[in-house]
C-alpha positions in Angstrom: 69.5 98.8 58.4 72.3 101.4 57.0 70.5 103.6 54.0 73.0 103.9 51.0 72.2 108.1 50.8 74.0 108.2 47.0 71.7 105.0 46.0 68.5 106.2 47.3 69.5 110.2 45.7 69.8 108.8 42.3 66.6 106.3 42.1 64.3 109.2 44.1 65.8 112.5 42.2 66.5 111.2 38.7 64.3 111.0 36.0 62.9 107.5 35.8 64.0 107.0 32.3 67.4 108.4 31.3 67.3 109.8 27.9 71.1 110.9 27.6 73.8 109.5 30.3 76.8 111.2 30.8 79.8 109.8 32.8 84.1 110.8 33.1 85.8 107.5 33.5 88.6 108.9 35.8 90.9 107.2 38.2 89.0 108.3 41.2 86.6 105.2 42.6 83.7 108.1 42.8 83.4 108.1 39.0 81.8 104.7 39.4 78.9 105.8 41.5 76.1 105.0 38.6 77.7 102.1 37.7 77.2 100.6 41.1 73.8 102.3 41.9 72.3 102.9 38.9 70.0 100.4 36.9 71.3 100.1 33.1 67.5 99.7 32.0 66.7 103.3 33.1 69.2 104.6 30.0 69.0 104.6 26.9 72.5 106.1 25.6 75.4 106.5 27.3 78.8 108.6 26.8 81.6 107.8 28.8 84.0 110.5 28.6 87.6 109.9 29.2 90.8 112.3 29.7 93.9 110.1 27.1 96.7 111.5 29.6 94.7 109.1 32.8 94.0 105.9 30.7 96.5 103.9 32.2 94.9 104.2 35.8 91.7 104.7 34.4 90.9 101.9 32.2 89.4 99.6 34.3 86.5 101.9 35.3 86.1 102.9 31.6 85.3 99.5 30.4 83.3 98.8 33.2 80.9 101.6 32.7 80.9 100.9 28.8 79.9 97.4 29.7 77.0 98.3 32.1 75.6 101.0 30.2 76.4 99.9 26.7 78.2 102.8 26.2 80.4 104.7 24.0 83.8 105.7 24.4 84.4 109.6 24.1 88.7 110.3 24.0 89.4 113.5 25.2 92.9 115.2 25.7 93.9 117.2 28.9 96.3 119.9 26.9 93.1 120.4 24.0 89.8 122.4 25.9 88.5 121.8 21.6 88.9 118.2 22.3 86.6 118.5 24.7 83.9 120.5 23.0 84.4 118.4 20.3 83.7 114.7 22.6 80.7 116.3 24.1 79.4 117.9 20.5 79.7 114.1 19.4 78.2 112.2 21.7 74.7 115.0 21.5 75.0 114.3 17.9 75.1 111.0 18.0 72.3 110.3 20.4 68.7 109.3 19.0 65.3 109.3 21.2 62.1 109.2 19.5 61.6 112.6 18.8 60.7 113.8 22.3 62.5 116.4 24.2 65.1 114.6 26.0 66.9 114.5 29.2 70.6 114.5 30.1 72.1 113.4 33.5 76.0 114.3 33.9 77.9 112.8 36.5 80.3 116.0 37.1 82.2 114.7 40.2 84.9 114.0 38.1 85.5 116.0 35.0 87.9 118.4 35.4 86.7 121.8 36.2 88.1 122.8 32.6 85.4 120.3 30.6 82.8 120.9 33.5 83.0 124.6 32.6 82.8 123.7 28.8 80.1 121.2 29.1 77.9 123.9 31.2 78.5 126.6 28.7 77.5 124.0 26.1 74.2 122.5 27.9 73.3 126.3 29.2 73.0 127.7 25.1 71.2 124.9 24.3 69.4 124.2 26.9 66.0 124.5 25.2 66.3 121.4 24.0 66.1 118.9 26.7 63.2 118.9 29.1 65.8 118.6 32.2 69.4 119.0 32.9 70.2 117.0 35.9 74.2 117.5 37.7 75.3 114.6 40.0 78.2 115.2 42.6 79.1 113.1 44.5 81.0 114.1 47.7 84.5 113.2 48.6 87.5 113.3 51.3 90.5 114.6 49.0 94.7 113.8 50.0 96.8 116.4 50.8 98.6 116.2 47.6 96.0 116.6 44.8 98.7 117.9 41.7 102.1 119.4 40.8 103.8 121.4 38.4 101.7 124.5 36.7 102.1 123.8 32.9 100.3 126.2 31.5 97.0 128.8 31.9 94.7 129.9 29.6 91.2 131.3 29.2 88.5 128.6 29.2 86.5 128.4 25.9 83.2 129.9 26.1 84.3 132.3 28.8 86.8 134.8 27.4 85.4 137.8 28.7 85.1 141.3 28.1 88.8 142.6 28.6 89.9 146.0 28.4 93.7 147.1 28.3 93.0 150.2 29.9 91.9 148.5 33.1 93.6 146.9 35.8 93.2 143.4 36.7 91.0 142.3 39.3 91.6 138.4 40.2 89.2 136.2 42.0 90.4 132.6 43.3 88.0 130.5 44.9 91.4 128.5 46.8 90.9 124.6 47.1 93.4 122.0 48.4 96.7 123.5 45.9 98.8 125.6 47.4 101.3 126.3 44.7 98.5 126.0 42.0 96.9 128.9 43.3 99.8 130.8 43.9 101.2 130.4 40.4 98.1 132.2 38.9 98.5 134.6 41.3 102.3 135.2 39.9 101.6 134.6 36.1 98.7 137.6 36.2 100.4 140.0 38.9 96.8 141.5 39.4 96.1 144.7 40.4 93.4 143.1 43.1 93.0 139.8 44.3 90.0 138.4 46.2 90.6 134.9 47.4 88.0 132.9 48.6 87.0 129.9 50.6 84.6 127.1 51.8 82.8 128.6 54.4 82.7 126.0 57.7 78.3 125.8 57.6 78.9 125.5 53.6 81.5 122.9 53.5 81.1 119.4 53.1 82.9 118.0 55.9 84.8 119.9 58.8 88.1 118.6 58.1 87.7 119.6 54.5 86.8 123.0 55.9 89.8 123.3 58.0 92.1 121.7 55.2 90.6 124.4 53.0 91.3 127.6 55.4 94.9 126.2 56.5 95.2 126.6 52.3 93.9 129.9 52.3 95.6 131.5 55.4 99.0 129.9 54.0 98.4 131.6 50.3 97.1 135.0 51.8 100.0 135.1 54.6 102.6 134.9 51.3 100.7 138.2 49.7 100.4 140.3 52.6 101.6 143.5 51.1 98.8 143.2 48.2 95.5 144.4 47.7 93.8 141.4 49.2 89.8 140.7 49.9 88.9 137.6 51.9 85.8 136.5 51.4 83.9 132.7 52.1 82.0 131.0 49.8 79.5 127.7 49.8 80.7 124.6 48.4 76.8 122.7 48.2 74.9 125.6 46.6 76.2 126.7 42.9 73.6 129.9 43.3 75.0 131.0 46.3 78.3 131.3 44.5 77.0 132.8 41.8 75.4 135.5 43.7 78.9 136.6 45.6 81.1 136.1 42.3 78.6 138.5 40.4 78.6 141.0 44.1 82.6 141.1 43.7 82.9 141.9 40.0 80.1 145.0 40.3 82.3 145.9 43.4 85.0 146.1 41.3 83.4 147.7 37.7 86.5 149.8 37.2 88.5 146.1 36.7 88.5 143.2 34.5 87.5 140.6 36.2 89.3 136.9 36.1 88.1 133.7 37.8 90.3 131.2 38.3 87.6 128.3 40.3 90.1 125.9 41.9 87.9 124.4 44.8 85.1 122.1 44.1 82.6 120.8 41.4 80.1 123.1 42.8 81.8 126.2 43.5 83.2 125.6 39.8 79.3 125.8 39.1 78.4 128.4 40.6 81.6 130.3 38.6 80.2 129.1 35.3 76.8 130.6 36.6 77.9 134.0 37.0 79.6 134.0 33.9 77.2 133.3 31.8 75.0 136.0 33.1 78.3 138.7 33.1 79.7 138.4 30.0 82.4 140.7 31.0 84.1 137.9 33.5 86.7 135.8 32.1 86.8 132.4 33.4 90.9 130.9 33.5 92.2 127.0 34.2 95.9 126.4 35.1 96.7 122.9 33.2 98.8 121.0 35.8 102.0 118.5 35.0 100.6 115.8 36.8 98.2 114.5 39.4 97.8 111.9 42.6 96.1 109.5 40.2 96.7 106.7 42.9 95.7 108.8 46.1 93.6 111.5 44.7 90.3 111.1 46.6 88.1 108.7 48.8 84.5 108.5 48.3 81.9 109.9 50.9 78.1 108.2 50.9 76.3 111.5 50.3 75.7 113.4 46.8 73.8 116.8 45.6 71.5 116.8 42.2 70.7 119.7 40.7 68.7 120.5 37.9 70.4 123.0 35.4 67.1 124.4 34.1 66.2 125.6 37.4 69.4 127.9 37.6 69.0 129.7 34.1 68.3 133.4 34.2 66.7 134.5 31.1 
């Protein structure tokens, strides 16, 4: 008899009762994985989160999960990181449970890394109030083509930084799957030193993600040969571990400002939000892109990591 890994993760690692659910309805299959594993009578409010600029491929899984869960609809839009403070500000607001410290389960596989980034900063300041903060991901092969077309890149809110003028700019880019998105950061900030990183091959989640991932890397690095480059690998299943080496590269480097542009996976992008919060001084950047492989973007894998916010806070 074949044992469902993501199905047996979620009822043996989850709280038994769900206080506060909350899912992205994207175009990626994997955003579904609670609504095919997950029994409704273990929630009591749901959110489902969904990105304006996706509906039209993303519909269909919306409604489902607001069906299953009895859920509510949260609108965000792509081009507005307030919109998506403001969605997840709503939905906490608007959530009742009898007075008890609740929980709050995110499915993160598929919010972008933008509103993943916001919703940690959100959860870590007030994380006090709820008794666990529980972070599903649930693993996936990705297409070769993920995005196209830079549109814009800004600072994420919640992790602008301490920036001085007087220093030079120190860039780290944990490199994913997107070529040009990586190297039109690199172009837009010119930095003084870049350290580019990638899924190391015993950290990675599948070997020919890891070697999709390094064929990425060597491409990018091979184009800025005459900088001042630093190779380093990173884990893509343990968020501390990231942590650890983003905060060992920015006290390398205390003569810099430090930027992080996280374009590799949910759990790298963790680990980023991580060190940020405990250096202040790191500013955390997103490139917005023009448009994405809604039809071909991922296919889902039958394995999944939860972790438990409260368990990574340093006070």
């Amino acid at each position: 008899m074949t044992i469902n890994i993501v199905k047996q993760r979620l009822l043996e690692q989850l709280p038994d009762e769900i206080d506060y659910l909350m899912v992205c309805a994207s175009f990626e299959d994997r955003c579904l994985s609670f609504y095919e594993y997950l029994d409704s009578e273990r929630v009591s409010k749901t959110g489902v989160f969904y990105f304006k600029q996706f509906l039209s491929n993303s519909s269909q899984n919306v409604s489902k999960l607001e069906k299953k869960f009895d859920g509510q609809r949260f609108e965000m839009d792509y081009t507005s990181p307030t919109s998506i403070a403001d969605a997840i500000m709503r939905f906490v607001e608007n959530a009742e449970t009898d007075g008890a410290t609740p929980n709050v389960v995110i499915d993160i596989s598929t919010f972008t890394r933008e509103s993943l980034l916001i919703l940690v900063r959100y959860l870590l300041i007030n994380n006090e109030e709820y008794s666990g903060i529980y972070l599903f991901y649930r693993f996936a092969s990705v297409s070769q083509y993920l995005s196209d077309g830079v549109e814009s890149i800004r600072s994420v809110l919640g992790y602008m930084g301490d920036v001085s003028v007087d220093k030079p700019t120190h860039l780290v880019l944990l490199s994913g799957f997107e070529y040009e998105r990586a190297k039109d950061i690199i172009d837009a900030l010119e930095p003084d030193f870049i350290s580019i990183g990638y899924g190391g091959e015993s950290c990675s989640i599948t070997t020919s993600l890891y070697e999709l991932n390094k064929e990425f890397t060597d491409k990018l690095v091979a184009y800025y040969t005459n900088e001042n480059i630093h190779i380093f690998e990173h884990s893509l299943i343990d968020p501390d571990e990231v942590k650890d080496i983003v905060l060992k590269l920015v006290d390398d480097k205390q003569e810099y400002n430090t930027v992080v542009a996280p374009l590799n996976n949910k759990i790298s992008t963790l680990g980023v939000a991580l060190a940020a919060v405990q250096n202040a001084s790191i500013q955390l950047i997103y490139s917005q892109m023009e448009e994405y492989n809604e039809k071909n973007y991922s296919q889902c894998e039958d394995d999944c990591l939860i972790f438990n916010l409260n368990d990574m806070i340093i006070m």
